[in-house]
N, C-alpha and C positions, 0 to 999 in steps of 0.2 A: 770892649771897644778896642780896635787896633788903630796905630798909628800914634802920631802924636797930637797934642791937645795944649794948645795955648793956654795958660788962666787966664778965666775972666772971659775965653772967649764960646762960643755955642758950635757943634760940629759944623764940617761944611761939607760940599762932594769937593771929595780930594783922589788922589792916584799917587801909587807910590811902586816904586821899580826898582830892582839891581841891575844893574851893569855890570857882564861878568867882563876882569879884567886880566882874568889868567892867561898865561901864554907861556906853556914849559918850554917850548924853544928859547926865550928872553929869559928864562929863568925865572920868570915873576911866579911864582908859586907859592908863596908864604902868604900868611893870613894877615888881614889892615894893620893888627897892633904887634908885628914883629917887625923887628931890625930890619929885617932885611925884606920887608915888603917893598914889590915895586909893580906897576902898573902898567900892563900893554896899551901904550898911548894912542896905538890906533881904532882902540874902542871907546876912546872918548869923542871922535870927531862921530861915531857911529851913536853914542847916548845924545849927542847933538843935536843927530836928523831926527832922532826920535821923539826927543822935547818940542823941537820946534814943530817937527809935522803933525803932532798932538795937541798942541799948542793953537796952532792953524785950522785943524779940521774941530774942535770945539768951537772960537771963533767965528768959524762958516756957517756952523751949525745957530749961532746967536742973531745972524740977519735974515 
């Protein structure tokens, strides 16, 4: 089984993603757990659209 697993609780449908946040021009090139990690901010507002319009098109699909 992949992902992760509450205790105590029973699988569900679940979805799990990376956002890639590198960007050698910013220099963010280092991996999460070093110093010197840092993140192209402009692919958060894009991990965003993609929550929310996944988010939205599951929901559409429920009525």
């Amino acid at each position: 089984m992949s992902g992760w697993l509450i205790t105590g609780g029973s699988p569900r449908p679940s979805v799990y993603f990376r956002l890639g946040v590198r960007n050698e021009k910013l220099g963010a090139v280092y991996p999460l757990q070093h110093p010197r990690f840092r993140v192209d901010e402009q692919a958060l507002s894009i991990g965003a659209v993609v929550l929310c319009d996944s988010a939205r098109n599951f929901l559409m699909r429920l009525t």
